[in-house]
C-alpha positions as a printed Julia matrix, in Angstrom:
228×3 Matrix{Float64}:
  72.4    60.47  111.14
  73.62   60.09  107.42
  75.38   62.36  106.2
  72.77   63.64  103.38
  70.35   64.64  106.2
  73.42   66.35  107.92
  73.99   68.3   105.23
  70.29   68.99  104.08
  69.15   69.21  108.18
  66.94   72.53  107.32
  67.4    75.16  110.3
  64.05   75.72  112.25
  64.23   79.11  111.58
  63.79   78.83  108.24
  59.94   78.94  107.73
  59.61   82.27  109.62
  62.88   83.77  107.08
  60.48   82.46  104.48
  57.3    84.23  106.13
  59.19   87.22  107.08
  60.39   87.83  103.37
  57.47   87.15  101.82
  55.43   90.05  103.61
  58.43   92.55  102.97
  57.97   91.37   99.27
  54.15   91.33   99.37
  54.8    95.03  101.03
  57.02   96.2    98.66
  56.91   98.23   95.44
  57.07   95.11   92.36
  58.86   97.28   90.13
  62.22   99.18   89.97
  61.07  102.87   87.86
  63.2   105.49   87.99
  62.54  108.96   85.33
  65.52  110.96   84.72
  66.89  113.86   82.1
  69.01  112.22   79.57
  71.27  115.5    78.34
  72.48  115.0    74.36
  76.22  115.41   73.9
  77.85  114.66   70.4
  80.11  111.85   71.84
  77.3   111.01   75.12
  78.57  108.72   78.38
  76.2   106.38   78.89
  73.75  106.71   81.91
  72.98  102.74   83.41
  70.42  102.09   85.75
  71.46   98.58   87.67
  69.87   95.89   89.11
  70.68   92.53   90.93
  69.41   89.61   88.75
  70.38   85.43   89.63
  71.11   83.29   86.09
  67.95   82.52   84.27
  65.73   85.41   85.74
  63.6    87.01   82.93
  63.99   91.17   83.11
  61.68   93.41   81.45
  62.59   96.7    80.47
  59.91   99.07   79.47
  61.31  102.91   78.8
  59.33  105.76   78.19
  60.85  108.42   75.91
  59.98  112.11   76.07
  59.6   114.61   72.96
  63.16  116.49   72.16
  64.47  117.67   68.56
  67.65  117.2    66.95
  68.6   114.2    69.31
  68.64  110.4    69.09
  68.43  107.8    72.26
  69.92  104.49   72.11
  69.58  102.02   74.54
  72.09   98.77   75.4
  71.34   96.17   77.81
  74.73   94.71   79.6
  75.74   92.4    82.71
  78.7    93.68   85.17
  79.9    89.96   85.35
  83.4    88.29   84.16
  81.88   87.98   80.31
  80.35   91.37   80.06
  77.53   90.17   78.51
  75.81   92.36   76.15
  71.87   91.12   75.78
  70.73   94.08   73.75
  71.54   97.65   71.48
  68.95   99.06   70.02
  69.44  102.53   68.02
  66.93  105.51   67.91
  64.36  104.49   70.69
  61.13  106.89   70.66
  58.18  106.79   72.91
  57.71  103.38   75.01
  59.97  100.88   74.45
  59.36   97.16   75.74
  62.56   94.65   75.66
  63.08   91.34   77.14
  66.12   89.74   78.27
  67.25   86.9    80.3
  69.96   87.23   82.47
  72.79   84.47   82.06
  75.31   85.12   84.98
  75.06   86.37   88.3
  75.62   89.83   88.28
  73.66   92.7    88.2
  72.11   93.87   84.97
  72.54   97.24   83.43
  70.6    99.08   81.15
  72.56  102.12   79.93
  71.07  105.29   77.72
  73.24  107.5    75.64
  71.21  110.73   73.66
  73.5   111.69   70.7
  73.0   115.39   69.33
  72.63  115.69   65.75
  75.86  116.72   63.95
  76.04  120.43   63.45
  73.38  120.98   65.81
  75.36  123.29   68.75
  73.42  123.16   72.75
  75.14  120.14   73.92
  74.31  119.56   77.38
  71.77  122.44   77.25
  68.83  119.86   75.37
  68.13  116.93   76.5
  65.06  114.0    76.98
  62.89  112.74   79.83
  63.04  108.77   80.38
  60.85  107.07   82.25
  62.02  103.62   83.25
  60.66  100.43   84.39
  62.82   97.44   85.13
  60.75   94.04   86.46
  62.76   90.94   87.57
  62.16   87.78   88.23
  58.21   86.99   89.01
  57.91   90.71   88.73
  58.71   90.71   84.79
  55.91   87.42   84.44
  52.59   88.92   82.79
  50.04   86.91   85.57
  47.13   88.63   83.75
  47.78   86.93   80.34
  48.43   83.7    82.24
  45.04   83.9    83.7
  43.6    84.63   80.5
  45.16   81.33   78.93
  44.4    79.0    81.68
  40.71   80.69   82.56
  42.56   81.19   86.6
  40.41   82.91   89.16
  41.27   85.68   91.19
  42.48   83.36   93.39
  44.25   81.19   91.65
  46.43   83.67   89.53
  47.04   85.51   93.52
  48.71   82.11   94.29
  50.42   81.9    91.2
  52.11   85.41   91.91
  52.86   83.79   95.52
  54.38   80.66   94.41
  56.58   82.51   91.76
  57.66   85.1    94.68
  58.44   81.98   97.35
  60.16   80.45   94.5
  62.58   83.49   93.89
  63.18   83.54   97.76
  64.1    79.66   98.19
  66.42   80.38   94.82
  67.98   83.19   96.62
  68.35   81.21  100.15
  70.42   78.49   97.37
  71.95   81.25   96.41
  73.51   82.25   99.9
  74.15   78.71  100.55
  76.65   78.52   97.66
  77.98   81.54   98.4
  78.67   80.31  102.03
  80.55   77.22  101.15
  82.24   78.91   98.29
  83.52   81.23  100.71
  84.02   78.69  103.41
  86.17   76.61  101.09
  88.37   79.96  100.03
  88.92   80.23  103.46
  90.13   76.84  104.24
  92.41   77.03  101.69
  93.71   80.02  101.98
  94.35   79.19  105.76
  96.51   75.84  104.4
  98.48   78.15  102.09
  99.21   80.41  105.09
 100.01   77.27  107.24
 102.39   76.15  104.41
 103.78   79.38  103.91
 104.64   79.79  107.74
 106.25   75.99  107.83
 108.2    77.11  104.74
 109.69   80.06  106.09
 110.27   78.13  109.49
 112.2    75.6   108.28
 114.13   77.59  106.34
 115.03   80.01  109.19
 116.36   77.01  111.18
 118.43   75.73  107.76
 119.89   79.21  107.74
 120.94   79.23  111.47
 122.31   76.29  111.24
 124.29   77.07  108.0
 125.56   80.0   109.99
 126.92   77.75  112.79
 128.65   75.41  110.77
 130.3    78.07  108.28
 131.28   80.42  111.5
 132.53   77.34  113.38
 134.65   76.14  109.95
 135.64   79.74  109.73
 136.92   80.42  113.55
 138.9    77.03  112.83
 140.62   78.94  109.87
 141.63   81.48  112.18
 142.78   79.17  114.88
 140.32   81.28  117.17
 138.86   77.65  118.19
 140.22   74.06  118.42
């Protein structure tokens, strides 16, 4: 066996993972809403909502903004990886909102509210604004239905379209897992030579120090005439 099919053997198990997460995906909700209260504070923390997103994945964020006077709603659009990557701040936000982003590291993506009280206005804390949030990701966040329209797709054929986007997010993700299994394999390996290292280190240098202490107490008891 060469060792390109060694290392590309695929496990047998692997078409019923595939068929297994494809009916918990089929089965599950397709997008990530969540409504909250927003309350208005002259200096505001921001609120984020978070969610998992692989490099390249398009996100769609559609918020909902309720009524409220004397208070302003801006939105920001950030990753939590190394770069902190900041895809998009928008000021003043009313009604439904509709952004698009793509996600450029692995990491998940926040989006993050903050409701500002008008200066000189006093009830902060007390007022505040309902947001209703959608977040799609992935072959969630692709519009199938305009698809359809541009290619004239039947029922049929924009269904299978939705499946092959979904099976394509779950091989990405089984890639994904892969990497992160030899990435942590080879962390391990080398942090189990630095450990060898270390321990040969501190060996050897035990034994240089006992004998150090033989020869200087045996040079020393000579001194002293305690031994020929």
């Amino acid at each position: 066996m060469s060792p390109y099919s060694r290392h590309r053997r695929i496990p047998s198990s692997l078409p019923l993972i595939l068929l297994a997460a494809l009916i918990v995906l089929l089965q599950s909700t397709q997008t990530y809403a969540i409504k909250f209260e927003l309350p208005a504070y002259r200096f505001p923390p921001p609120k984020c909502i978070w969610n998992a997103a692989h490099p390249g994945a398009l996100v769609i964020v559609t918020a909902n903004v309720g009524p409220g006077d004397n208070q302003r709603v801006d939105i920001e659009i950030i990753d939590a990886g190394p770069h902190k990557n900041t895809y998009l701040s928008k000021k003043g936000i009313k009604g439904e909102a509709r952004f698009a982003v793509t996600a450029h590291s692995e990491a998940d993506v926040g989006v993050c509210f903050k409701n500002y009280l008008d200066p000189g206005v006093t009830g902060a804390g007390r007022v505040s604004k309902v947001i209703d949030l959608d977040v799609d990701i992935g072959a969630d966040a692709v519009d199938y239905n305009a698809i359809a329209n541009q290619e004239s797709l039947s029922g049929l054929e924009t269904e299978m379209r939705k499946l092959e986007g979904v099976v394509k997010e779950i091989v990405d993700e089984l890639d994904y897992l892969k990497s992160r299994e030899e990435r942590f394999q080879a962390t391990n390996m080398s942090t189990n030579r630095r450990v060898q290292t270390f321990a040969w280190l501190t060996l050897l240098s035990l034994i240089g120090l006992g004998v150090w202490q033989i020869f200087h107490l045996r040079a020393f008891f000579k001194r002293k005439y305690l031994i020929d």
